[in-house]
N, C-alpha and C positions, 0 to 999 in steps of 0.2 A: 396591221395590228401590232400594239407596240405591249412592253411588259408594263406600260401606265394605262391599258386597258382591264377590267375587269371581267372576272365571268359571270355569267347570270346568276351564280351565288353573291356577287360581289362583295367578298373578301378577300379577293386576289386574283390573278391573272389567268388566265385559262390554261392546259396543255395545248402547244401546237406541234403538229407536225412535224414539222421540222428542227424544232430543240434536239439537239444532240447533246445526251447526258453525259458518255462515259468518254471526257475529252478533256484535255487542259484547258488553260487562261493566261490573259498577262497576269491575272492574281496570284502571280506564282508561291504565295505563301500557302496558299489553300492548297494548291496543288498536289496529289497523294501520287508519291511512287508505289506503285503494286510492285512485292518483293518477288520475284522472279528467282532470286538469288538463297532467300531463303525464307519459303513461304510459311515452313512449320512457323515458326520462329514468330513470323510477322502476325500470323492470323491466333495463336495461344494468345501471346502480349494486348494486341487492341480488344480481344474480347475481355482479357481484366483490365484495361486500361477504359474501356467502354464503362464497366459496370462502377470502376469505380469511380469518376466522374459523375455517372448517375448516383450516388450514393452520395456520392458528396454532395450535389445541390439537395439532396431531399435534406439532408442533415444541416445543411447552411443554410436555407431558409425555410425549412419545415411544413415545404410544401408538395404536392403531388406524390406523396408516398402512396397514396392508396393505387395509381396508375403505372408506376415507376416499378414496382416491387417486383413486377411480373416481368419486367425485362431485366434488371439486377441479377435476382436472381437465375433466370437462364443463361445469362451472360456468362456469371460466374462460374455454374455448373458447366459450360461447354469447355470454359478455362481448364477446368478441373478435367474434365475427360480428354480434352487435346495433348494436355500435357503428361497425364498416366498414359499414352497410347506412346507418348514418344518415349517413356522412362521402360517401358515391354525392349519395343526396338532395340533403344542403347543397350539397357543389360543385355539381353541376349547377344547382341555382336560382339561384346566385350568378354562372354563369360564361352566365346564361340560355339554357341548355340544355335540349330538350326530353329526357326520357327514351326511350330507345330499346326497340324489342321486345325486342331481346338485352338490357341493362338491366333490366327489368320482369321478365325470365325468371330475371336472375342474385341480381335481390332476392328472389328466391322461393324459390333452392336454400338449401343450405348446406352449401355448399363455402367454406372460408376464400381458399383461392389464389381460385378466380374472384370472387368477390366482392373482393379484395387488385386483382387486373390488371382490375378495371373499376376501383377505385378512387385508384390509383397515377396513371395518366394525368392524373386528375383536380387532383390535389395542386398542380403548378408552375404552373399557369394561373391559378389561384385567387390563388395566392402575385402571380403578373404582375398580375390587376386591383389586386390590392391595395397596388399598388407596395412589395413585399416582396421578399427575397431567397428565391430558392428555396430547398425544405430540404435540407440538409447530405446530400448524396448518400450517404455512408455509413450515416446514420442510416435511410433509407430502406432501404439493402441488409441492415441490421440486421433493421430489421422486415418484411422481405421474408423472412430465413433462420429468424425464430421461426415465422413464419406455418406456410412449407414443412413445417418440421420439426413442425409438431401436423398438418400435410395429410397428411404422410406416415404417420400411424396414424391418422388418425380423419378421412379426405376429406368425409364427409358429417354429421357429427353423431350419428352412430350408437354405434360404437365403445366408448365411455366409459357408454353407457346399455342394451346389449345385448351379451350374453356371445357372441351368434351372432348369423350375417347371411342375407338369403335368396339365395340360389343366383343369381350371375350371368344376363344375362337374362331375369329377372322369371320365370324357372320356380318360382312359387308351391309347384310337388310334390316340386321335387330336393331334395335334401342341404342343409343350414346350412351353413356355413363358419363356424369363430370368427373372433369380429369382430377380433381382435388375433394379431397375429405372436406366434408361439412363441416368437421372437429379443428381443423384448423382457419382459426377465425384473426390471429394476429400472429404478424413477425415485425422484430425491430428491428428496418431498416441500418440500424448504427450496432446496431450487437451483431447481425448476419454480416454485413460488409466485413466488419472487423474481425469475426472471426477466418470470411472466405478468405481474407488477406492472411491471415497467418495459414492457412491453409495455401494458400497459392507460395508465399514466399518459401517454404517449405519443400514443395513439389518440384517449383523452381530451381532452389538447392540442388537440388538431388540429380534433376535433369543436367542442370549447368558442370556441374560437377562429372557426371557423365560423360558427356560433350567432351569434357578438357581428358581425358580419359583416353574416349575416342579418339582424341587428338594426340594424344603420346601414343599411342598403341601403333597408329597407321605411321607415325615419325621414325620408331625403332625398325618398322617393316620396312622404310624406304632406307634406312642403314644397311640392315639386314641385305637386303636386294642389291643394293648399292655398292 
């Protein structure tokens, strides 16, 4: 059987056996290094590098928004929660803070808002050791009101990746509930995107900036030792 065989669908080749998926090629361009090295980093970035790609063909040729939206925006929301989980982390190593049980619980949900008011507190202290200006309070109640507003449809992660939820109370047997309000009947594609990007580049900031942080702090310790 060759891949110019069809399958009894005949719109394409059938799965065989023997195909081995997770392998290189001479197509060496195709080829994806898994970061091993540093996977926070690699898996935050493709999931906004994912959605925004998606975003752009709906908007480039104004087509398949009605199927796309739903990966878009979970894309972007996972962005958004990988990278609040890592902005917890930094500040707290930084501000040498141990992590707390309630901490350890909140990097495990995913919930945007809690994950957001463990990590808000965080933010102006960090800015104090670093003899910095705290951030521009509005900017903060900005990305406080995008946060809210994806909490407000999609609290857990679910939402965007499931058409139905399971019944309140962990009764495994009741009813499904759809996972989304009836009330929201449209989103624009080009207004969400553009806002998640200001949201993401933002988030981003804050982390990267972190990072370099982390990175003088652990330099003066190896002086210090040295």
């Amino acid at each position: 059987m060759s891949d110019n065989d069809l399958s009894v669908f005949g719109s394409s080749p059938p799965p065989r056996k023997e195909d081995v998926l997770f392998r290189g090629d001479e197509a060496w361009t195709t080829n994806a290094c898994i970061a091993h090295w540093d996977a926070d980093w690699a898996y935050s970035r493709g999931f906004r590098r994912a959605a925004e790609r998606l975003a752009s063909h709906v908007c480039e040729t104004g087509t398949d928004q009605d199927v796309l939206i739903y990966p878009i925006i979970y894309l972007y929301r996972h962005h958004v929660e990988l990278v609040l989980k890592a902005v917890i982390k930094s500040a707290s190593g930084l501000l040498d803070r141990e992590l707390t049980k309630q901490d350890l619980k909140t990097l495990n949900c995913h919930s945007l808002l809690e994950l957001w008011q463990t990590a808000r507190p965080l933010l102006d202290p960090v800015c104090d050791r670093a003899s910095n200006p705290p951030f521009p309070v509005a900017e903060l109640e900005g990305m406080e009101s995008y946060i809210r507003q994806i909490h407000d449809h999609d609290p857990d992660g679910q939402s965007f990746r499931y058409t139905t939820r399971k019944a309140r109370g962990g009764n495994r047997s009741g009813p499904r509930t759809p996972s989304l309000s009836p009330q929201l009947k449209l989103v624009n594609v080009q207004v969400f995107a553009a806002a998640m990007e200001k949201l993401a580049a933002y988030l981003e900031g804050i982390e990267g900036w972190f990072v370099s942080l982390e990175d003088a702090k652990a330099e003066m310790r190896r002086a210090h030792d040295g």
